[in-house]
N, C-alpha and C positions, 0 to 999 in steps of 0.2 A: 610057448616059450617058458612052459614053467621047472624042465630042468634045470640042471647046476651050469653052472657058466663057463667057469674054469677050476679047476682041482676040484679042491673044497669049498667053494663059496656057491651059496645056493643063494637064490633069488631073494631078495626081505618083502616080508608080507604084509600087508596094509590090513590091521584085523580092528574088529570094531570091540570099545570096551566100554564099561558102565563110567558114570560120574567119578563114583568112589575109587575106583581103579584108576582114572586118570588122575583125579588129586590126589591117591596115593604118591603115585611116579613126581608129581611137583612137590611132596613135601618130604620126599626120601631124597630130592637134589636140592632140596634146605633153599626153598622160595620161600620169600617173607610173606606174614599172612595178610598184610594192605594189598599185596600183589596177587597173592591166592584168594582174597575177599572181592578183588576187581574179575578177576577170570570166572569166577563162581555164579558173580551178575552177569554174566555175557555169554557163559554155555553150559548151564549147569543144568535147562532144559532145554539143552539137545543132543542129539544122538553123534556118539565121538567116536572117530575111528584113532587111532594111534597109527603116524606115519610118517614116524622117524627113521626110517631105514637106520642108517648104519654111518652115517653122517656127524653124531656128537651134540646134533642139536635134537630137542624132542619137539616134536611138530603132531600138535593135534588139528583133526577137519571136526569141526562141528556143524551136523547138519539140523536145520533148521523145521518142524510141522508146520509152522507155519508159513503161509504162501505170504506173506506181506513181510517178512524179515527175514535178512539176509545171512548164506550160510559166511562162517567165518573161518579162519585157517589162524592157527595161535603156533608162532615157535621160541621156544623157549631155549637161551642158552646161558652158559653158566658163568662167562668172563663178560663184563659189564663194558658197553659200547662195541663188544664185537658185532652187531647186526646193524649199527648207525649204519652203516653203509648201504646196507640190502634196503633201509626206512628210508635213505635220500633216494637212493639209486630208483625204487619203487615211485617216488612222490613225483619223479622226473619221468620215469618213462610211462607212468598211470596216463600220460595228458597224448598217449599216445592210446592206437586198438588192444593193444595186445598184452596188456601186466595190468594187473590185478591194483584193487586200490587199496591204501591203507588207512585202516583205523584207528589205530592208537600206538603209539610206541613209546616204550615204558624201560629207563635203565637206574635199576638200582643196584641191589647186591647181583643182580643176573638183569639179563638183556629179553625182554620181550616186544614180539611183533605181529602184531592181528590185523590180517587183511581180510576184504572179503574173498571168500572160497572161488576155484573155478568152478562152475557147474556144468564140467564136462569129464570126459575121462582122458586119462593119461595115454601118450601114443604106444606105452608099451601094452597097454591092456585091450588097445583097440587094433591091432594085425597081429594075425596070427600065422606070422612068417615071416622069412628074412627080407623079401623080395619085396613084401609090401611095404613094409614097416621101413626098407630103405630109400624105398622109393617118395616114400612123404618126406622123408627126416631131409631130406635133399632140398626138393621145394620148399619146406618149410624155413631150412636155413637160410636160402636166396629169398623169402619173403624179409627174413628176423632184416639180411642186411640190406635189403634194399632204401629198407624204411630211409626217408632221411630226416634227418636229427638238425633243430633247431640251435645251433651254437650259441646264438647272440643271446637267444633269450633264457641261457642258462643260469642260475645263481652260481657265485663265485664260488660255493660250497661244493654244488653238482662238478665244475667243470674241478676243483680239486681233487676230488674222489677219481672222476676219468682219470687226468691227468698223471696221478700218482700208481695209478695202477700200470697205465699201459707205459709208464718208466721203469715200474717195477721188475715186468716179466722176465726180461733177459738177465737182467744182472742177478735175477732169485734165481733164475735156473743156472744161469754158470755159479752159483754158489753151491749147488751141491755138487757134493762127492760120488753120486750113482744116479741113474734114469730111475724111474719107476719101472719094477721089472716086467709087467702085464705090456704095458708099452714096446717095449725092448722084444720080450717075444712077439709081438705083433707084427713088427717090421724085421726081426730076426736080426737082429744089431745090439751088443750087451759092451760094446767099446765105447764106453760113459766119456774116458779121456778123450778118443778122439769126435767124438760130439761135441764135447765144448771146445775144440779147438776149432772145428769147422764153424760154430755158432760165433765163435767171436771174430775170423777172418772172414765171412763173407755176410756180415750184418746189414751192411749200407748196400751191400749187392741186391739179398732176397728179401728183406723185409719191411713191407710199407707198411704203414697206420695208416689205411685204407676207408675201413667200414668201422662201425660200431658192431665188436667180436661180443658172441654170449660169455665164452673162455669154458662153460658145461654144460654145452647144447647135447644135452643125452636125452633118451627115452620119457625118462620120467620129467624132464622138466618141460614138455612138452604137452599141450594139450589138443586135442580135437573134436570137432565135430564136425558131419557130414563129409567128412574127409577132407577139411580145412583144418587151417592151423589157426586158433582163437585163443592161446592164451601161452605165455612163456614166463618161467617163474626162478626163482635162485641165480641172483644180479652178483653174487659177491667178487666176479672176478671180467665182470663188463666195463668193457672199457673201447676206447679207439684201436686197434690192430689189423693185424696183417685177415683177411679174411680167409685164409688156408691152413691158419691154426686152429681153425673153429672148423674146417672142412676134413679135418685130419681127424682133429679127434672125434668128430661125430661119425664120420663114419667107423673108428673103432670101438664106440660104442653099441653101436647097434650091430657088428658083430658081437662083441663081449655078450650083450641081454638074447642074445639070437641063439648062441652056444653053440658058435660055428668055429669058433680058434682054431680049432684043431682041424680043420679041412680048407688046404690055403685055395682050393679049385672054389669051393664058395666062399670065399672071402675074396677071391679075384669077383667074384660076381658078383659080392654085396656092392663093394668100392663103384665099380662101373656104373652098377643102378641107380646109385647115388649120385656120381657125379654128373650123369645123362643127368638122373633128373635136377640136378645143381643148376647144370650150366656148361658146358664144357668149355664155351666161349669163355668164359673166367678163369680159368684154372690156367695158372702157370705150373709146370714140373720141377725148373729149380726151386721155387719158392715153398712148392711143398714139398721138396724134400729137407727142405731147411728150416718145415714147420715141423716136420713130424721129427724129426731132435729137437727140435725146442719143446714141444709136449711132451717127451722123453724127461728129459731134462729137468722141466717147470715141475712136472706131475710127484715128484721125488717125492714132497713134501707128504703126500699123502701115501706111508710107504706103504699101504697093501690096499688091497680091492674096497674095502670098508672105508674107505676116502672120497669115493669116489663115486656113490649112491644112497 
């Protein structure tokens, strides 16, 4: 999977760098030094990859020698309380198997978030093909919504953060002016107008708040081992939703990291694999076709591929 995906975007690389090099990158984004004297205590002896992709936030893994301390995951971003949400959403869903705990969450002039690391690897780095790789992302998403979620015993903060998101989506997606184009050529539909026309007449038709949706259940926020799914990570758009927006666009994701776009005979075959492995018993077809423009639609915001990785 380590070809280009689409056009010109190639894969982002998870490359390992020195001390000095990663507090270079935090004092060239003008982090105050209370903040860069706290990070300095906490991974300055250990071994840091940089694994920001292409996202806007810098995200270092620090791995640990030693066997009795734990690796950590530090992301750094640079409008202050933008990651509250990922530190509630994390502290809520840690009391479940599957997300990572947090250790410290720090907003000053910029927003930081250290959890402890997965210590497994990412599902794009573990199948080495489309078939496979669609075939987990499938069961893993019917694992993510099965789970069920404790409502009652949520804090009033948790259930705001749901709450505000999954009201969010629609009315942010019929606010733009154009789909996301990557999307748009996926389903081969670039009539933005009549998407949100069909989104706003038939909303009480196809779209339940169903399950607890990831909103970027892709490759990478994925973890495995033994060919289990043990760890799912980046909450910023997790909320209650229709469970076919999360089915929609994961399967287009795993074509996208797969670099099969361009061959709609294996993209009919990724989708299938997927949805076997899903569930088929779940899947409604109006509903997903009135996910996959609403993902169209929502995705806008992040207007090219580096949004979205």
């Amino acid at each position: 999977m380590g070809k280009k995906l689409i056009e010109d975007v190639a894969m982002p690389t998870d490359a390992r760098v020195n001390v000095e090099q990663a507090f270079g990158v935090m004092e060239r984004r003008g982090c105050a030094k209370e903040d860069l004297d706290y990070l300095r205590s906490i991974i300055s002896d250990k071994v840091i990859y940089d694994f920001s992709g292409y996202s806007g936030i810098t995200t270092f893994l620090a791995i640990s020698s030693k066997p009795d301390e734990k690796n950590l995951c530090v992301k750094i971003c640079d409008t202050p309380h933008q990651l509250e949400r990922s530190y509630v959403m994390l502290n809520l869903m840690s009391k479940y198997s599957l997300f990572p705990s947090v250790t410290e969450y720090i907003s000053t002039n910029k927003d930081y978030l250290v959890t402890e690391a997965i210590e497994s690897p990412m599902a794009l780095n573990v199948f080495d093909d489309f078939r496979s790789l669609s075939s987990f992302m499938g069961r893993a998403l019917r694992h993510f919504h099965d789970i069920q979620w404790n409502i009652a015993s949520m804090t009033e903060l948790e259930k705001h953060f749901i709450s505000s998101k999954t009201s969010s989506i629609l009315p942010e997606a019929l606010s733009h002016e154009n789909g996301l184009r990557f999307l748009a050529q996926y389903q081969n539909d670039f009539d933005y107008g009549a998407m949100k026309e069909y989104l706003k007449k038939y909303q009480k038709d196809y779209l339940e708040d169903e399950v607890m949706i990831h909103g970027d259940f892709n490759p990478r926020n994925v973890f495995v081992k033994d060919d289990n799914l043990v760890a799912v990570v980046d909450l910023d758009d997790t909320c209650f939703g229709d469970r076919h927006y999360d089915i929609y666009f994961s399967m287009w994701t795993v074509a996208l990291y797969s670099g099969i776009l361009d061959n709609l005979e294996l993209v009919k075959e990724c989708e299938n694999i997927f949805l076997d492995s899903y569930g088929r018993e779940k899947i409604d077809q109006r509903r997903m076709d009135y996910c996959k423009k609403l993902t169209c639609m929502y995705w806008q915001e992040h207007n090219d591929i580096r949004g979205l990785i």
